[in-house]
C-alpha positions in Angstrom: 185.9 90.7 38.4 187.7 93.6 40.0 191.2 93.2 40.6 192.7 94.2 44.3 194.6 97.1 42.8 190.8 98.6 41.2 189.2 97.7 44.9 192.5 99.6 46.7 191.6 102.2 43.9 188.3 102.4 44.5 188.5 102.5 48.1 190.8 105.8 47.6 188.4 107.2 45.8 185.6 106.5 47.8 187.7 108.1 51.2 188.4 111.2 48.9 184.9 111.7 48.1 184.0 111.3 51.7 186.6 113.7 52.9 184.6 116.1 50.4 181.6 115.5 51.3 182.6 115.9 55.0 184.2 119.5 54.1 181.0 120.6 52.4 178.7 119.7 55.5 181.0 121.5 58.0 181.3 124.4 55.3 177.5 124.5 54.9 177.0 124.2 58.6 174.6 121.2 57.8 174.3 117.9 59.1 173.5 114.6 57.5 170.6 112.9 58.6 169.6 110.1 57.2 165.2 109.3 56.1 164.3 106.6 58.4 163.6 103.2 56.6 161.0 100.5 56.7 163.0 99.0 59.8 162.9 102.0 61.9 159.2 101.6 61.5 157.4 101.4 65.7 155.5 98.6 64.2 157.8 96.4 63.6 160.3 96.9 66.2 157.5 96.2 68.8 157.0 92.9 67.5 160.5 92.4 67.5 160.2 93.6 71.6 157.1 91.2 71.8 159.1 88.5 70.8 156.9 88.1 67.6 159.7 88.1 64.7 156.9 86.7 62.2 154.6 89.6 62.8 157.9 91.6 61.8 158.7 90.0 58.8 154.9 90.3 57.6 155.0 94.1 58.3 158.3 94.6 56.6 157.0 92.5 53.9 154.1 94.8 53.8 156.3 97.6 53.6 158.9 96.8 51.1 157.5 94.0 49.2 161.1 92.0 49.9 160.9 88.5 49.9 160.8 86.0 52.3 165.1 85.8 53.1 165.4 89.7 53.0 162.6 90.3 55.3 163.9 87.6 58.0 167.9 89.0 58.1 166.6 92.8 57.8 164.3 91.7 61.2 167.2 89.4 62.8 169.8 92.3 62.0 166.6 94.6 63.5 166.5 92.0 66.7 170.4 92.1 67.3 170.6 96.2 66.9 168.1 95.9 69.8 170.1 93.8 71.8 167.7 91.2 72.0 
C-alpha cells in the first residue's frame, strides 16, 4: 500500500517529469499527438450516434478483445464524450 507521503512524492515526480517533457517538445519544436485508439474508431462511434450501444460494444470487442464490463464503460464513457 502506498502511503500519502509516497503518493505526494510520486505526484512530484510525475509534474517534474512532465515539466521535462514539456521543455523538450517546445525545444524540439514538436508536438504530441497521441495514435488514435479502438474508441476513436468511425465504426463504433456511429453506432453510438445510431443509438445502437450493442453494436459498439461488439465492435470494440472485436477490436480489443476486452471483455464484456470494459467494452460497455469504454462505449458509455464513448456515448458521454459525444454528448449523447
Amino acid at each position: 500500500m502506498v502511503t500519502d507521503t509516497e503518493f505526494g512524492l510520486l505526484r512530484m515526480r510525475v509534474k517534474e517529469l512532465e515539466g521535462q517533457v514539456e521543455f523538450l517538445f517546445k525545444h524540439f519544436g514538436v508536438m504530441y499527438v497521441p495514435e488514435p485508439g479502438p474508441e476513436d474508431d468511425p465504426r463504433i462511434i456511429e453506432q453510438v450516434k445510431q443509438g445502437n450501444l450493442i453494436e459498439a460494444i461488439k465492435i470494440y470487442r472485436e477490436l480489443t478483445d476486452a471483455g464484456l464490463a470494459e467494452a460497455k464503460s469504454t462505449v458509455e464513457r464513448i456515448k458521454n464524450g459525444l454528448g449523447l
